[in-house]
DSSP file (Angstrom, degrees, kcal/mol; ACC not computed):
  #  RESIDUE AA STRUCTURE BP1 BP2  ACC     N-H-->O    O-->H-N    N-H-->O    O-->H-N    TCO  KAPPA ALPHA  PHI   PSI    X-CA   Y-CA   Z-CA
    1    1 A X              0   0    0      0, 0.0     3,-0.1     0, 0.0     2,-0.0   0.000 360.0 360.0 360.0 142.1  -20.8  160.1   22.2
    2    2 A X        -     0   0    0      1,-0.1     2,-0.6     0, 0.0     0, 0.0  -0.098 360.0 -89.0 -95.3 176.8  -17.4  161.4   23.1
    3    3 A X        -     0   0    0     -2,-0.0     2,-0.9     2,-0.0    -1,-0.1  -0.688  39.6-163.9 -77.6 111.5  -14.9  163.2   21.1
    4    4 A X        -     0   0    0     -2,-0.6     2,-0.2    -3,-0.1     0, 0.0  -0.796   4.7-151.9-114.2 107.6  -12.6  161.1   19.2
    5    5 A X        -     0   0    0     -2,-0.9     2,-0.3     1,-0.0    -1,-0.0  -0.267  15.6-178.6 -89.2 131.8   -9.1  162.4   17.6
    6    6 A X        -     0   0    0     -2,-0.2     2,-0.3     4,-0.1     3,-0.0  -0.740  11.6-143.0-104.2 177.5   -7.9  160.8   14.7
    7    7 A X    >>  -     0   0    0     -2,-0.3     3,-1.6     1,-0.0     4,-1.2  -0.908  37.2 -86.6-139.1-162.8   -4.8  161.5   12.9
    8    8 A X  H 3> S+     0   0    0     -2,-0.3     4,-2.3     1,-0.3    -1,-0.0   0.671 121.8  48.2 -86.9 -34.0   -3.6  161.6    9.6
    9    9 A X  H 3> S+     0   0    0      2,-0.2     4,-1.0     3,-0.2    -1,-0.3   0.674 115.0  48.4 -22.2 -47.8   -2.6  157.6    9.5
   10   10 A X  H X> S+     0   0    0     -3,-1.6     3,-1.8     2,-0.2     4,-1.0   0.948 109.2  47.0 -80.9 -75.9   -5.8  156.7   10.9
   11   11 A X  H 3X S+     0   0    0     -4,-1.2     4,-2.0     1,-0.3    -2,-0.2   0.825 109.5  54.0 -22.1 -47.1   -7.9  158.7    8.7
   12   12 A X  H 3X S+     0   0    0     -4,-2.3     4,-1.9     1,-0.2    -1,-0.3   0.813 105.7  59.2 -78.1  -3.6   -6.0  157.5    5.6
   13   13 A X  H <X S+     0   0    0     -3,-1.8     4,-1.6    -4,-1.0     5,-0.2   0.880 111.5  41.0 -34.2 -62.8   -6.8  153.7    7.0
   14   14 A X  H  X S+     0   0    0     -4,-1.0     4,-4.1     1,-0.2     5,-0.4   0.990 109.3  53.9 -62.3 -84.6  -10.2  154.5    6.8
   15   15 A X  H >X>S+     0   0    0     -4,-2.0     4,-2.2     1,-0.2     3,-1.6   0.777 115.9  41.4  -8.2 -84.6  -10.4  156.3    3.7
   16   16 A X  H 3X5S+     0   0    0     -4,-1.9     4,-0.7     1,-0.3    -1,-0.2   0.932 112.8  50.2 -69.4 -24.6   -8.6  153.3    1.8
   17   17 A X  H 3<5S+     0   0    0     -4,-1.6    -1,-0.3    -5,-0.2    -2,-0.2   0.959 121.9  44.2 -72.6 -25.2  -10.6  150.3    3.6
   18   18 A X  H <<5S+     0   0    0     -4,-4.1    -2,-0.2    -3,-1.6    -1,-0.2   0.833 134.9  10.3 -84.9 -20.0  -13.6  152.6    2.5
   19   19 A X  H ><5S-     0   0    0     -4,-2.2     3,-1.5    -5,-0.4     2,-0.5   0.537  85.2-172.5-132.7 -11.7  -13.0  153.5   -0.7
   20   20 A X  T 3<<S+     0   0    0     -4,-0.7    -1,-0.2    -5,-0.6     3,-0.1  -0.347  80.0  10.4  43.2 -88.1   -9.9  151.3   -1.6
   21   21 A X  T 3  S+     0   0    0     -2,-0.5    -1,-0.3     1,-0.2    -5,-0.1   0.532 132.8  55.0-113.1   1.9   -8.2  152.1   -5.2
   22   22 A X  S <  S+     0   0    0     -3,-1.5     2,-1.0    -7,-0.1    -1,-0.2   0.365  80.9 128.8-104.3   0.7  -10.7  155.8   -5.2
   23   23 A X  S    S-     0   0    0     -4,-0.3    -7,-0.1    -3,-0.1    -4,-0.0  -0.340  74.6 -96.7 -46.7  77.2   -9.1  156.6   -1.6
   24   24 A X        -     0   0    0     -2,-1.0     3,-0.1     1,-0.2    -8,-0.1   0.511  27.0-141.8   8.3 150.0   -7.5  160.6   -1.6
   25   25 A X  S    S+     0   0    0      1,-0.4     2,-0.3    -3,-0.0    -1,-0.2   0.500  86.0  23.2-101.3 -12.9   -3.8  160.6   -2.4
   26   26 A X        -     0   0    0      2,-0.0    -1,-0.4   -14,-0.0     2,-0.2  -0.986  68.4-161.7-152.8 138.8   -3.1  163.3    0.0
   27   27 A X        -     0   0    0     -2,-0.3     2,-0.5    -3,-0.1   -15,-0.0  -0.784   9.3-152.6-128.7 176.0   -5.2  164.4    3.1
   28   28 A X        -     0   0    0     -2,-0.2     2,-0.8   -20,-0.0    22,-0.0  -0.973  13.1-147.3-163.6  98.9   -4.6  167.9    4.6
   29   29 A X        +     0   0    0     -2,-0.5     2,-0.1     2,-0.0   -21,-0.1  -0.674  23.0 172.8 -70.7  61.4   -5.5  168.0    8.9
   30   30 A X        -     0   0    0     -2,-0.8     3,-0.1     1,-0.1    -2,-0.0  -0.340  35.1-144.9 -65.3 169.6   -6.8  171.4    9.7
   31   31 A X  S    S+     0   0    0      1,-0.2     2,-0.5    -2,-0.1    -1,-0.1   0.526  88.4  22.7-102.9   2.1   -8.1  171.5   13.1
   32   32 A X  S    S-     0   0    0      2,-0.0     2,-1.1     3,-0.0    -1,-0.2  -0.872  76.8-137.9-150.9 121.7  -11.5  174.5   11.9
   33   33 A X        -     0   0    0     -2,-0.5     2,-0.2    -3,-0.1     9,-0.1  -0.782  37.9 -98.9 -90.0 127.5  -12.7  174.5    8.2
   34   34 A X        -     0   0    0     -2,-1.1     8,-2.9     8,-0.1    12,-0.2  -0.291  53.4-179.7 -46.5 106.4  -13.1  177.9    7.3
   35   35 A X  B     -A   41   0A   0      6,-0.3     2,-0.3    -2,-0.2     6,-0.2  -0.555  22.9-129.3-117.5 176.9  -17.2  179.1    7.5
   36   36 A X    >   -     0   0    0      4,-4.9     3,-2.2    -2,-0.2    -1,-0.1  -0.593  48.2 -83.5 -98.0-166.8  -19.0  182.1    6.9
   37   37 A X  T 3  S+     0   0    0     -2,-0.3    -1,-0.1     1,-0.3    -2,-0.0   0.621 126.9  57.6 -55.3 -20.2  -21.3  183.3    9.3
   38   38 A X  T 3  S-     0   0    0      2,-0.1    -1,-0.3     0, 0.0    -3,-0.0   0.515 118.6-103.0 -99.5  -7.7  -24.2  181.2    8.3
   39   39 A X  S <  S+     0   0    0     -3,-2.2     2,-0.3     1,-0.4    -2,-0.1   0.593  81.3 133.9  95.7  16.2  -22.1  177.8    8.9
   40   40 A X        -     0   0    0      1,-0.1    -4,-4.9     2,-0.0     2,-0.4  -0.666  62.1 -94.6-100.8 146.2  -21.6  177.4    5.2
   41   41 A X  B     -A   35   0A   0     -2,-0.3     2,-2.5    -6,-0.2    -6,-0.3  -0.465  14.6-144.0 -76.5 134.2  -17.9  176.5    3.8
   42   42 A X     >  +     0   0    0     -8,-2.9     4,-1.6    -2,-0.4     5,-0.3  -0.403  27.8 172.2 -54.4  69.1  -15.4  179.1    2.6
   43   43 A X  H  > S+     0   0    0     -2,-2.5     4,-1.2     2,-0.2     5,-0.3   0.631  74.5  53.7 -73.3  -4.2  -14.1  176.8   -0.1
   44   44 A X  H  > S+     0   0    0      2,-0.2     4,-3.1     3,-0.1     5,-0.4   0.921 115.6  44.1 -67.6 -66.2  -11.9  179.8   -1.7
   45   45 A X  H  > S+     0   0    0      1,-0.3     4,-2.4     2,-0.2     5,-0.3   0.869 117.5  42.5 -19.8 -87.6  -10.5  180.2    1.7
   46   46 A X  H  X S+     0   0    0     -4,-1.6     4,-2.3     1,-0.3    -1,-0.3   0.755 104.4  56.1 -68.7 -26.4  -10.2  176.9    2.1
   47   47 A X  H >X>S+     0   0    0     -4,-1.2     4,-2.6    -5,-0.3     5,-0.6   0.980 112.8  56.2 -68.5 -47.0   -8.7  175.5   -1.4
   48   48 A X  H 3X5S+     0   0    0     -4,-3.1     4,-0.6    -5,-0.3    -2,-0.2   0.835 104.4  43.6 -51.1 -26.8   -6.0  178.3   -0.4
   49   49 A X  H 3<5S+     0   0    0     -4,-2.4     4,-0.4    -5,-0.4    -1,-0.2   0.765 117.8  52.7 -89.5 -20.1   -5.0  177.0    3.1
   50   50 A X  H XX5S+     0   0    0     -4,-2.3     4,-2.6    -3,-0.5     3,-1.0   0.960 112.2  42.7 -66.2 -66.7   -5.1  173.4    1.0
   51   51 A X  H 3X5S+     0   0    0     -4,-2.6     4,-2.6     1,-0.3     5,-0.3   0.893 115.1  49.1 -47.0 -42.1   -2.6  174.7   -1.8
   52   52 A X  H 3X<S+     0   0    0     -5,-0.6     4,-1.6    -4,-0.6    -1,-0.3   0.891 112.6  49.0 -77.0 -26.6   -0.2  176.4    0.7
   53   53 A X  H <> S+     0   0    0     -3,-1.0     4,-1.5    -4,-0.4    -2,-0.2   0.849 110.9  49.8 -78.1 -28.0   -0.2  173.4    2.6
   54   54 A X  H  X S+     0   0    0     -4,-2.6     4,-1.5     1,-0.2    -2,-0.2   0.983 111.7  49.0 -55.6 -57.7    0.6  171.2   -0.7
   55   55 A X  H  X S+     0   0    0     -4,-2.6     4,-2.0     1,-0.2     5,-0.3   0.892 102.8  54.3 -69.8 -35.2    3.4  173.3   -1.7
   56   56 A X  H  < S+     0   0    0     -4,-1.6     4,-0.5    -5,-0.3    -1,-0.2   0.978 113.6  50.8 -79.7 -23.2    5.3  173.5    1.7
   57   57 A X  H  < S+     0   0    0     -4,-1.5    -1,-0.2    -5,-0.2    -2,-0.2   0.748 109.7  44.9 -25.7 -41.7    5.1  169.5    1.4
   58   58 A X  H  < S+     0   0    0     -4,-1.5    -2,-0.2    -3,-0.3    -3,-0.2   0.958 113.6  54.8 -89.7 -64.2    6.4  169.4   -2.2
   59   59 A X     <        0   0    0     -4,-2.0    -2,-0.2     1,-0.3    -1,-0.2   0.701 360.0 360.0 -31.8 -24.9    9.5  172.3   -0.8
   60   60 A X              0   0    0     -4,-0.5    -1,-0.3    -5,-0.3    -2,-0.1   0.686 360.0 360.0-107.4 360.0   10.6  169.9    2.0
């Protein structure tokens, strides 16, 4: 199956036809979720590259 790129419009389509009124309010497009060596997530890491991305949103 081939690669398919979504972006962030399409994804929140999905999201809300799947999940309707429970849909995320805000989605956050990295292109690599941070893992450790074993392929497990760095969710410190990663709630920090979410928050810095929240805040320069709310700044602009």
């Amino acid at each position: 199956m081939p690669a398919t790129v979504a972006g962030e419009d399409d994804l929140r389509a999905f999201a809300i036809a799947r999940l309707g009124a429970r849909a995320p309010r805000r989605l956050v497009v990295r292109g690599r979720i941070p893992r450790t060596a074993q392929g497990k997530v760095v969710r410190d890491e990663l709630m920090r590259i979410v928050r810095t991305v929240l805040m320069d949103r709310r700044a602009k």
